[in-house]
NUMARFI-215050 format. One record per atom (N, C-alpha, C): residue number from 1; x, y, z. Coordinates in steps of 0.001 Angstrom, whole numbers. Atoms other than C-alpha are relative to their C-alpha. Last residue first. Example, Ala and Ser with C-alpha at 12.3 -4.5 7.8 and 13.67 -1.06 7.14 Angstrom:
// NUMARFI-215050
<node 2,<-820,-1190,-60>> <node 2,<13670,-1060,7140>> <node 2,<-770,1090,730>> <node 1,<890,-1190,0>> <node 1,<12300,-4500,7800>> <node 1,<900,1200,0>> 
END
This chain:
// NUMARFI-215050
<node 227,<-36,-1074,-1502>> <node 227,<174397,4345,-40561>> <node 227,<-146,-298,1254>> <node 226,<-564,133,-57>> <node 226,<175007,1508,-43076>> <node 226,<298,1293,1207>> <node 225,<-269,1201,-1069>> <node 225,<172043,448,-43989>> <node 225,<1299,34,880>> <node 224,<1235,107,-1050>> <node 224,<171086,4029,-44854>> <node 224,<483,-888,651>> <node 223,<-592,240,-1508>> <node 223,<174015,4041,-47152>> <node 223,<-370,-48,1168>> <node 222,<-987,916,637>> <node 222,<172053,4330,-50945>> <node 222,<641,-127,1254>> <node 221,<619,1286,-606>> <node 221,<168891,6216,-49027>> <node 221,<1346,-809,-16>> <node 220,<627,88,-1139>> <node 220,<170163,9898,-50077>> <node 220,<-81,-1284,981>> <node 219,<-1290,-550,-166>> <node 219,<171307,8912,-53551>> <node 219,<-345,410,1952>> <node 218,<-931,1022,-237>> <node 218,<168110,6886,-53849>> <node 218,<1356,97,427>> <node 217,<36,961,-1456>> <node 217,<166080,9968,-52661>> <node 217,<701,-1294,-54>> <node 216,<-234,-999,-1774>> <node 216,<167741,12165,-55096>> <node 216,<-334,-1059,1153>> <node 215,<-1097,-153,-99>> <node 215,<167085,9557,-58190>> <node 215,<815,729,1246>> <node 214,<119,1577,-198>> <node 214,<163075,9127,-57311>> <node 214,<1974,-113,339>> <node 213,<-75,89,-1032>> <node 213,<163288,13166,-57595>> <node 213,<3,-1396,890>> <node 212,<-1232,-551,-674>> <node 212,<164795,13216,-60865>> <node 212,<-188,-206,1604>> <node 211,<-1221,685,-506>> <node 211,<162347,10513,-61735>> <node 211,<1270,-4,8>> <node 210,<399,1152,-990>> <node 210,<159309,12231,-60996>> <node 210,<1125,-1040,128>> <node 209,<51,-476,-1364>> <node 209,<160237,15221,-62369>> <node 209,<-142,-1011,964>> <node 208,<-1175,-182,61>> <node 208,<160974,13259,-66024>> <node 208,<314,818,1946>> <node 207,<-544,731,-137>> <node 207,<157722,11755,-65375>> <node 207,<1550,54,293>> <node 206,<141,352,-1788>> <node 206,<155795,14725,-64776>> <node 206,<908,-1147,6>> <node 205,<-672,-1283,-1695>> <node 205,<157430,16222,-67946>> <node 205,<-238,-409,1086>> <node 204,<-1720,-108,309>> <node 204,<156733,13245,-70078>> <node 204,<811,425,763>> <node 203,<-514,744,-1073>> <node 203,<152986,13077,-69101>> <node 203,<1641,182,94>> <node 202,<561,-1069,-1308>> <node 202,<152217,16238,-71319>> <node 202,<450,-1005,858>> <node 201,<-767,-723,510>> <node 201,<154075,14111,-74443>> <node 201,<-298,557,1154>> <node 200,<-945,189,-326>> <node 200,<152035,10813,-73738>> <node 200,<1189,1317,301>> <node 199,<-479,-358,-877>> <node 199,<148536,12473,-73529>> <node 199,<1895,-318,222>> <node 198,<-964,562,-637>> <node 198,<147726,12300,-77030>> <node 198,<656,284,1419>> <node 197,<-950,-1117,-401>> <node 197,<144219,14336,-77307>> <node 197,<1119,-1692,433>> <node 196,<-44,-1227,-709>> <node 196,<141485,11663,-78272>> <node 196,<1224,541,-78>> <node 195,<-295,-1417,660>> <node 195,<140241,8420,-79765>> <node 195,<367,1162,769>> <node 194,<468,-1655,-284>> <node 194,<139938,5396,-78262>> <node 194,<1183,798,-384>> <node 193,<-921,-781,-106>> <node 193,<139793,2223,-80506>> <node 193,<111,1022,243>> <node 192,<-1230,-754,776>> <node 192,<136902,587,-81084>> <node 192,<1117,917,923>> <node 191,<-1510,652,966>> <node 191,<135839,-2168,-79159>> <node 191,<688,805,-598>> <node 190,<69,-731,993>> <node 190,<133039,-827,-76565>> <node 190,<1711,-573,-453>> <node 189,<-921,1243,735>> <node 189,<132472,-3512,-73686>> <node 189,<244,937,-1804>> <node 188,<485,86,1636>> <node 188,<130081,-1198,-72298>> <node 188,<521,-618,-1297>> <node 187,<1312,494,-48>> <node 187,<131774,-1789,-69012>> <node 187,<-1069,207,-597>> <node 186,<-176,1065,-234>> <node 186,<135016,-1281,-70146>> <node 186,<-1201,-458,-21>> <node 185,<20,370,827>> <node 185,<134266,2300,-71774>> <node 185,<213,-1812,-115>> <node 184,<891,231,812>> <node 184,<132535,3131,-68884>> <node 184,<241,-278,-1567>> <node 183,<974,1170,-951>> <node 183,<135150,2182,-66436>> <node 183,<-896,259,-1145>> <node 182,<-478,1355,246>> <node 182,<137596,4023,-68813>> <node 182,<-875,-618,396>> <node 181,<768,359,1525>> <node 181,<135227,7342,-68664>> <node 181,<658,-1584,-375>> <node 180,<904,496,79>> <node 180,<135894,7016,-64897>> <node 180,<-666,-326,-1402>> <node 179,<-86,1338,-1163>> <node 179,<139555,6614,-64477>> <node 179,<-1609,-332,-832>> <node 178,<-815,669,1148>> <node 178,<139890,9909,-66896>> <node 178,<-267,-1766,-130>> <node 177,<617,-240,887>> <node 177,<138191,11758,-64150>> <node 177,<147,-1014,-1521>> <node 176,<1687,522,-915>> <node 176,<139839,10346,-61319>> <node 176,<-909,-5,-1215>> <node 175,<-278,1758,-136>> <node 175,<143306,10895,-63176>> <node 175,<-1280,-484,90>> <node 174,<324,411,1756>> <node 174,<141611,14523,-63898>> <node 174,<833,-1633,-125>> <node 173,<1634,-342,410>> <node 173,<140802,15319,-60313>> <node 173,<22,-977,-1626>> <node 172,<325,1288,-1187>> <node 172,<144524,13249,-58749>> <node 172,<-1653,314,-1050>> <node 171,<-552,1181,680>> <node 171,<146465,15463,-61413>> <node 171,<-817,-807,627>> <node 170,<614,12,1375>> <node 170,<144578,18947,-60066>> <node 170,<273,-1172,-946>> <node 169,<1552,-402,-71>> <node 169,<145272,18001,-56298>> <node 169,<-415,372,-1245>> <node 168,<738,1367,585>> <node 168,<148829,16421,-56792>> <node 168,<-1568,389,251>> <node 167,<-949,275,866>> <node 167,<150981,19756,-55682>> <node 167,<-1040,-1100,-803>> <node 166,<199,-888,1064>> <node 166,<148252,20565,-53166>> <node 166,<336,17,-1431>> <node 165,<1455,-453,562>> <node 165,<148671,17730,-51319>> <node 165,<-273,1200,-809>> <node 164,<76,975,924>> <node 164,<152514,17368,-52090>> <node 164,<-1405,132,-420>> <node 163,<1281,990,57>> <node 163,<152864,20262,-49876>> <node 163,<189,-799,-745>> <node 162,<1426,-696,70>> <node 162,<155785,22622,-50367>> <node 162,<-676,-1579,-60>> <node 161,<532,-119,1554>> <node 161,<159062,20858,-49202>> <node 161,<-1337,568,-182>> <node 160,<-699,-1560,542>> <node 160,<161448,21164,-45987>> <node 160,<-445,100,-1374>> <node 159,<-498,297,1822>> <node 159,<159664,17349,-45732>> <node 159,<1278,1095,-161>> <node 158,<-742,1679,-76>> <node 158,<159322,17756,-41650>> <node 158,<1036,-134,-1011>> <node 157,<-1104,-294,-708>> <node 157,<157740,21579,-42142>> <node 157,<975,-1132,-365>> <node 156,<96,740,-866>> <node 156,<155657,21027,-45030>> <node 156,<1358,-129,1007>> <node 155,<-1411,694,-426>> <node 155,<155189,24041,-46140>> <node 155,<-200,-969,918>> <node 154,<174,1171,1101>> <node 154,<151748,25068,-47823>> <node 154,<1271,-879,537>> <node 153,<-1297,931,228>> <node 153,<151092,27938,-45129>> <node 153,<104,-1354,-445>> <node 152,<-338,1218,-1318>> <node 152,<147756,29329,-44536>> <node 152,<1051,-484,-1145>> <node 151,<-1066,368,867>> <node 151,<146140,32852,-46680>> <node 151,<500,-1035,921>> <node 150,<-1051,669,-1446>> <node 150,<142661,33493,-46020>> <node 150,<1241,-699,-763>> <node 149,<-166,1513,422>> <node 149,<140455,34888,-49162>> <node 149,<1475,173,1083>> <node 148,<-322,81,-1402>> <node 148,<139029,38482,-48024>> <node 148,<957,-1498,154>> <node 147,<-157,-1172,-740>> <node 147,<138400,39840,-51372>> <node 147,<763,-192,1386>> <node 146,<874,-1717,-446>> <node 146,<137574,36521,-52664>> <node 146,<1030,771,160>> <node 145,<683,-1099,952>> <node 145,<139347,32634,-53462>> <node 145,<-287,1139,848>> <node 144,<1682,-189,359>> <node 144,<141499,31281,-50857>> <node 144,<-354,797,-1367>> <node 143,<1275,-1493,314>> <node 143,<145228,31917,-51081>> <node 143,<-1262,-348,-429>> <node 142,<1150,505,674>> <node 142,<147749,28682,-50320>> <node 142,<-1016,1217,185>> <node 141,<1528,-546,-373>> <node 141,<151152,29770,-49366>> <node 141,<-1512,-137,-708>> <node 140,<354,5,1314>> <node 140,<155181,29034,-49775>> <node 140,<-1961,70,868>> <node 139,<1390,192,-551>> <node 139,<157919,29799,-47825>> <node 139,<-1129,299,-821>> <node 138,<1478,91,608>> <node 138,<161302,29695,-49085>> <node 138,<-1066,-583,942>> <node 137,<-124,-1043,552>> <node 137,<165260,30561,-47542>> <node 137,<-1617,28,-771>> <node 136,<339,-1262,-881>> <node 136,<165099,28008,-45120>> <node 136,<83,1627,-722>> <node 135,<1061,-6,-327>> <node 135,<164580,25423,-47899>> <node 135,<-333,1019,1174>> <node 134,<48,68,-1347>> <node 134,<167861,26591,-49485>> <node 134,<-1292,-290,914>> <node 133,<850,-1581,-541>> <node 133,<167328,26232,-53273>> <node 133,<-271,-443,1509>> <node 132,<529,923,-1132>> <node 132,<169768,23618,-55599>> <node 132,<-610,1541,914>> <node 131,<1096,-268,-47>> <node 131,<170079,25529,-58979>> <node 131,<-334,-536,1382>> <node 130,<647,-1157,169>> <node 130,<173726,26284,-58655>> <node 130,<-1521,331,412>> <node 129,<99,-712,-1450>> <node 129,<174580,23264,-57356>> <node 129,<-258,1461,118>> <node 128,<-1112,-1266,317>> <node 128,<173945,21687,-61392>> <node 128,<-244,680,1690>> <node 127,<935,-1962,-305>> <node 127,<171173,18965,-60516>> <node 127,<1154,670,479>> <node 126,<1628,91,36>> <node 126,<172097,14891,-61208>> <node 126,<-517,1327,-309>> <node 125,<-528,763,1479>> <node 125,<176076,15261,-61353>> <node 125,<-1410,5,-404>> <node 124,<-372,-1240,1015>> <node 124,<175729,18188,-58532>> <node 124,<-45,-1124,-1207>> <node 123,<1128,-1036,89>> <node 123,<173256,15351,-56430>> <node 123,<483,1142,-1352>> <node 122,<609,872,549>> <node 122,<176779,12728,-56551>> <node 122,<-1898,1001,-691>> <node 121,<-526,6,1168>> <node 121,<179122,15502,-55857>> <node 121,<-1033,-919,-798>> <node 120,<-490,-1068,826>> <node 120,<177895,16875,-52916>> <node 120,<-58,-171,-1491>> <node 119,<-1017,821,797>> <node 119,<176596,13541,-50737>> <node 119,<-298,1188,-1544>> <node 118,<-522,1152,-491>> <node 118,<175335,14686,-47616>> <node 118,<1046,-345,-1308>> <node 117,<-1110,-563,-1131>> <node 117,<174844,18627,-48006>> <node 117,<374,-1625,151>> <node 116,<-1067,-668,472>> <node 116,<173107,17678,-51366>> <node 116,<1245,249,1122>> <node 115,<-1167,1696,194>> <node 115,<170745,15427,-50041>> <node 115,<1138,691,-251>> <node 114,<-333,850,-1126>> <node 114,<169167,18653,-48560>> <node 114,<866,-1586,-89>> <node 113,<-726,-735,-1217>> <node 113,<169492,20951,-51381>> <node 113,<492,-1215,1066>> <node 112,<-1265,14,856>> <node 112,<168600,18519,-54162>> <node 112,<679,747,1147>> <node 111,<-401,1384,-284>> <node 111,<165396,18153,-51969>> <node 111,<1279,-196,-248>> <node 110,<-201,-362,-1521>> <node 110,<164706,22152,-52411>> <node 110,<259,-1613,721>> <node 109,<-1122,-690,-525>> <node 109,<165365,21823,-55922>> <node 109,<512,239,1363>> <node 108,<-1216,908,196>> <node 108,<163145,18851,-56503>> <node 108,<1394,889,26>> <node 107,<-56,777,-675>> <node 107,<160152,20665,-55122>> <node 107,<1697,-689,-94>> <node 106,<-345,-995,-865>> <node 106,<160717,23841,-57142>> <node 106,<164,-1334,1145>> <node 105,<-1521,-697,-51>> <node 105,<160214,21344,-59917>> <node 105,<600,570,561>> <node 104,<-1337,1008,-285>> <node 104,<157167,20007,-58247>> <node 104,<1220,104,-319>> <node 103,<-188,248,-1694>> <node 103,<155682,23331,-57750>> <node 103,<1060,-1478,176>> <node 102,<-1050,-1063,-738>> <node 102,<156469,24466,-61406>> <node 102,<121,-228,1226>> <node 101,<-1372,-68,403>> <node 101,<154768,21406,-63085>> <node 101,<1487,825,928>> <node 100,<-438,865,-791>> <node 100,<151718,21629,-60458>> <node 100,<1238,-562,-648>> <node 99,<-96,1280,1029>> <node 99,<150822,24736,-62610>> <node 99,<703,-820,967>> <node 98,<738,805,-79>> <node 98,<148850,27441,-60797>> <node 98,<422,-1073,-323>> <node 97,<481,1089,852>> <node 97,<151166,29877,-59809>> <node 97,<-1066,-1081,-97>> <node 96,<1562,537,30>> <node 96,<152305,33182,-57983>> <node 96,<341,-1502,-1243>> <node 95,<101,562,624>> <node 95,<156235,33724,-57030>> <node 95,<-1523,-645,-60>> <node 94,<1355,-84,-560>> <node 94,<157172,36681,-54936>> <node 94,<-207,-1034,-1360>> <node 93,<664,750,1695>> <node 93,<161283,36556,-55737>> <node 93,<-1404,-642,912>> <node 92,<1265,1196,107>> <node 92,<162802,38530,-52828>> <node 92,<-133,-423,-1278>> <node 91,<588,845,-857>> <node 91,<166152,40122,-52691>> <node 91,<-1128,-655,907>> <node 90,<1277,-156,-407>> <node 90,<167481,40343,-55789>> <node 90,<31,-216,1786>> <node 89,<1,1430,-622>> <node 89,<171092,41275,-56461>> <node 89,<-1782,249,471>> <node 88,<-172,-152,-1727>> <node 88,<171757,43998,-58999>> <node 88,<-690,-1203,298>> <node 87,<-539,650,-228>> <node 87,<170239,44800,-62964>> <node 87,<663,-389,1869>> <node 86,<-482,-653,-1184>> <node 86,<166905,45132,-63610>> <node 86,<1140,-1004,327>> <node 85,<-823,-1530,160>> <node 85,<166184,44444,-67113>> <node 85,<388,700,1476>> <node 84,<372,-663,608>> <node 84,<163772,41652,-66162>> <node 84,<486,1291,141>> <node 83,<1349,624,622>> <node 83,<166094,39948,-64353>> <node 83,<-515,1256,-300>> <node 82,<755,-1282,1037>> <node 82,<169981,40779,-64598>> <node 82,<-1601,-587,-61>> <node 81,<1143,131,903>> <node 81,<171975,39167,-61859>> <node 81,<-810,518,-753>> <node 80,<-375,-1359,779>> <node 80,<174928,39660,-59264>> <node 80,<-942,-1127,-1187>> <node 79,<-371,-1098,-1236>> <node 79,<174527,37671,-55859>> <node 79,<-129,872,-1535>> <node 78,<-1082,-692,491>> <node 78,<172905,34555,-58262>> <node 78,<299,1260,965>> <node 77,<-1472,157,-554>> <node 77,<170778,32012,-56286>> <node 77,<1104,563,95>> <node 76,<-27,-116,-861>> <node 76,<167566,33395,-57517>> <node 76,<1321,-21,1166>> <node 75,<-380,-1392,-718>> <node 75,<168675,34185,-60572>> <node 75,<89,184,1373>> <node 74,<-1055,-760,370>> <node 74,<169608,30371,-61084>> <node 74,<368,1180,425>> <node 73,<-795,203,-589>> <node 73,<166468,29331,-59781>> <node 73,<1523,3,215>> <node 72,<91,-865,-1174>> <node 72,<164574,31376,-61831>> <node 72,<744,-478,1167>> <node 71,<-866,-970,322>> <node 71,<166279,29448,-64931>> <node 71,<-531,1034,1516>> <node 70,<-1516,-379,-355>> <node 70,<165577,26462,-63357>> <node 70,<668,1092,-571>> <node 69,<-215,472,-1761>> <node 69,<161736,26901,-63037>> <node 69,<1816,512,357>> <node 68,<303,-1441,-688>> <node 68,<161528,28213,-66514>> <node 68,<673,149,989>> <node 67,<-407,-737,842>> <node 67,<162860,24866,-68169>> <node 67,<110,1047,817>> <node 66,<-1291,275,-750>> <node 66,<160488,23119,-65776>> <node 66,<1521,427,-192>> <node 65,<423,-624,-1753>> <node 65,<158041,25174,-67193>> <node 65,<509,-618,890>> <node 64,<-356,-1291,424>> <node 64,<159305,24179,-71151>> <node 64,<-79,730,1973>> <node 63,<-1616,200,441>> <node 63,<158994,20608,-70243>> <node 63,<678,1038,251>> <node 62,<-465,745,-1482>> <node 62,<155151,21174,-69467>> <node 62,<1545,-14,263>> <node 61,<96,959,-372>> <node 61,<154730,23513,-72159>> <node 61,<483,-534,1190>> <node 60,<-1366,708,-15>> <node 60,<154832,27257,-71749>> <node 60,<-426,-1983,93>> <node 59,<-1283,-124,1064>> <node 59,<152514,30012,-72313>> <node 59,<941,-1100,-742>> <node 58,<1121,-853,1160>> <node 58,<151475,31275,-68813>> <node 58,<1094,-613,-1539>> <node 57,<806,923,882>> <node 57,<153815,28765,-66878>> <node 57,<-604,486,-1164>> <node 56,<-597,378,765>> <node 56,<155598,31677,-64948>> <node 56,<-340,-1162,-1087>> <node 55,<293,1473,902>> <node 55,<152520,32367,-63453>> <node 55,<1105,13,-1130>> <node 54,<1683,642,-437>> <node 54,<152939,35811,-62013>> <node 54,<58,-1012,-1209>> <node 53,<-218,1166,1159>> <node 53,<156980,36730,-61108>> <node 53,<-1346,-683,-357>> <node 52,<1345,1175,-257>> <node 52,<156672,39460,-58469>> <node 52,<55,-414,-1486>> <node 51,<787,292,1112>> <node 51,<160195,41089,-58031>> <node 51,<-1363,-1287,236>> <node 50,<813,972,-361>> <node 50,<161849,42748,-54902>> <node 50,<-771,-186,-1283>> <node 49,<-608,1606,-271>> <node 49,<165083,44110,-55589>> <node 49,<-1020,-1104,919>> <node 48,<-517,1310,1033>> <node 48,<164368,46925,-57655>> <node 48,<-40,-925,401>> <node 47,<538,-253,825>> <node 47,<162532,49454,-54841>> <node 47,<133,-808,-1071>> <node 46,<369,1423,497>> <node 46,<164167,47222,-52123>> <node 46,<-688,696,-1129>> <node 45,<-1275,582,1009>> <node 45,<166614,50568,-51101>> <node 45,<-812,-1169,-578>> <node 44,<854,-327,1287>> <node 44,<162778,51909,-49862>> <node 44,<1248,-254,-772>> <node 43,<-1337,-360,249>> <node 43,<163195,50030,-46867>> <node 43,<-82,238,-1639>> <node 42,<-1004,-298,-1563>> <node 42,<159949,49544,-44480>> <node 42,<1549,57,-729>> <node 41,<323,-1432,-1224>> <node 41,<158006,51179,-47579>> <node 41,<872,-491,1595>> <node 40,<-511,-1302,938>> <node 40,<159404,49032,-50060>> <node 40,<-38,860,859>> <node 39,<-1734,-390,-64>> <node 39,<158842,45857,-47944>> <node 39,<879,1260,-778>> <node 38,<-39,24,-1369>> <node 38,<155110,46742,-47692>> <node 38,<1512,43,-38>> <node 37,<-270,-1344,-443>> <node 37,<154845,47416,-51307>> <node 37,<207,285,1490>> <node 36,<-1081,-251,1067>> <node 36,<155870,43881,-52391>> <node 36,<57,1413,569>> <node 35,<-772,50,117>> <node 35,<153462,42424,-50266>> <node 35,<1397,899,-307>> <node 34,<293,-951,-1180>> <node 34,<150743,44406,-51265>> <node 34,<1212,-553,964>> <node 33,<-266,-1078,122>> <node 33,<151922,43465,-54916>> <node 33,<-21,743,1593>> <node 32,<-1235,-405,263>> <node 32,<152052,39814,-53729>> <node 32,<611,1493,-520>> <node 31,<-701,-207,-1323>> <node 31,<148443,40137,-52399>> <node 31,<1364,-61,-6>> <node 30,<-4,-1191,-813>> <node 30,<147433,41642,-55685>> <node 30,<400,-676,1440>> <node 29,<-430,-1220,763>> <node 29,<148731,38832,-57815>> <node 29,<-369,1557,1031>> <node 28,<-1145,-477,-399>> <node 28,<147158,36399,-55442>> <node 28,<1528,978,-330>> <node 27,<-107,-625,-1605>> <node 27,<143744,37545,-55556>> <node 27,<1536,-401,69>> <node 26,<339,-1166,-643>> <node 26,<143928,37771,-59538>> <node 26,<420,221,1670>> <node 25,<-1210,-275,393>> <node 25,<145131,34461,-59962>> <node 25,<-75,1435,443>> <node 24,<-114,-1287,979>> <node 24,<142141,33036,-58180>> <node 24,<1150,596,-320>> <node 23,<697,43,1450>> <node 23,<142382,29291,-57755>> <node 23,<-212,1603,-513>> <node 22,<1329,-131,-347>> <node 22,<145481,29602,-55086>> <node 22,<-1234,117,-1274>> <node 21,<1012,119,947>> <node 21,<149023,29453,-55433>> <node 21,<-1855,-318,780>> <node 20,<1483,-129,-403>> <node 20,<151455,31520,-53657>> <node 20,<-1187,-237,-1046>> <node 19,<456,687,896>> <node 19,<155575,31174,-53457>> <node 19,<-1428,-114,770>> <node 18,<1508,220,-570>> <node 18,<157488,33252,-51191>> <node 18,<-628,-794,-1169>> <node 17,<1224,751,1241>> <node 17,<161570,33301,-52279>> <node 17,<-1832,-668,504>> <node 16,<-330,-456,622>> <node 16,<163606,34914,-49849>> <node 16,<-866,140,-1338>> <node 15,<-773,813,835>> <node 15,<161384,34573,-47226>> <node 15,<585,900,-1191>> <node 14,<-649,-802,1379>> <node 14,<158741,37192,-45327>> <node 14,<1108,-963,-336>> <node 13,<-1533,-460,120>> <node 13,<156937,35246,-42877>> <node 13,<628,258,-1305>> <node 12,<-625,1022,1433>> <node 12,<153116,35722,-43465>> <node 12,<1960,113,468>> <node 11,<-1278,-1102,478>> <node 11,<150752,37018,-40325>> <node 11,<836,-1425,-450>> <node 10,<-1176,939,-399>> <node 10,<147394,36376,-41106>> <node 10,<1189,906,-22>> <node 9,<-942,62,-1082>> <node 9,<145099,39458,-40592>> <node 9,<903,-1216,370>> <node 8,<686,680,-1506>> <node 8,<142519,38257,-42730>> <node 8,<805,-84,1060>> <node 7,<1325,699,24>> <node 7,<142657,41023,-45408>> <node 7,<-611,-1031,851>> <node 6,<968,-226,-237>> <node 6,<145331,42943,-44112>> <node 6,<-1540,-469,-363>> <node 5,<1261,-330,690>> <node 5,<147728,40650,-43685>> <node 5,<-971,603,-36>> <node 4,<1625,340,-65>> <node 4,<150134,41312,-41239>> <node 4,<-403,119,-690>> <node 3,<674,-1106,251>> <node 3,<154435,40973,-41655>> <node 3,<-1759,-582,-251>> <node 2,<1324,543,-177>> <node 2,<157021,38817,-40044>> <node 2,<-961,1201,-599>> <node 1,<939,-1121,78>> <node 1,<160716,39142,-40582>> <node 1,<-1395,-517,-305>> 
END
């Protein structure tokens, strides 16, 4: 199912699970409500069973929003489910965000899928088969800023994964950023001891994402030579 934007007349395929980040939260909060009321009105049985989920992150440490992640991936998966007090089977989950925590975690479910059909048991010992998330079942979307802000598809077909570019576009600014006060603390040959915000604890989570999904592609790769 295909439906038109009215702000720049894209047309968005409807999925089970849509996913839509963009720098205004606002614009994509109302285009998932307009969304939301479109499939109501071509079947008004979806009155419950379409939910918009806005920035699950709001709130939540890094850890904690991968945490999140798999509990929506749970409902999502579930035929009989209770989210926010509504009980019955969903069927959309409209998912806004900004946090490149939640995209790569959503990432490593929809990978867990695809190794998963090769080697079952080895992926379920790694990532419970519950949470694993059908990549033909999600489509995911990048929302301009404004009123009129153009909406274009984040999926990378090939991958069956949301973008990476996008995913690594606020980590790449503040690496860069981070990069450069080092250069000037090198090349001022400054001795004391820098001071600041502990980053180890916020890295933790990308790491731990980084090497569930390092684990998937070795499980995946491990018989390559042998195909």
């Amino acid at each position: 199912m295909k439906i038109i934007l009215e702000n720049d007349g894209a047309e968005v395929e409807i999925t089970d699970l849509m996913v839509f980040i963009g720098p205004d939260g606002n614009v994509n909060r109302l285009l998932c409500d307009a969304i939301r009321s479109k499939l109501i009105n071509a079947d008004s049985g979806y009155a419950n069973k379409v939910i918009v989920e806005q920035e699950p992150e709001r709130g939540l440490f890094p850890i904690a929003q991968n945490e999140r992640v798999a509990q929506l991936a749970k409902i999502f998966n579930s035929k009989h489910n209770s989210f926010m007090f509504l009980d019955g089977e969903i069927k959309h989950l409209l998912l806004t965000t900004h946090s490149p925590y939640i995209l790569t975690a959503l990432n490593n479910y929809l990978y867990a899928y695809q190794v998963g059909q090769k080697y079952p048991d080895e992926v379920n010992a790694l990532i419970p088969k519950h949470l694993w998330i059908d990549p033909k079942r999600v489509s995911a979307y990048f929302v301009e800023s404004g009123h009129n802000g153009k909406v274009r598809s984040i999926m990378d077909e090939e991958l069956q994964q949301i973008d990476a570019d996008k995913i690594d576009e606020a980590s790449t600014l503040t690496n860069e950023l981070y990069d450069k006060l080092l250069d000037i603390k090198v090349d001022g040959e400054i001795d004391d001891e820098m001071r600041g915000i502990r980053v180890e604890e916020i890295d933790r989570a990308s790491n731990l994402t980084l090497e569930l999904h390092t684990n998937l592609l070795e499980i995946e790769l491990k018989d390559s030579d042998g195909d």
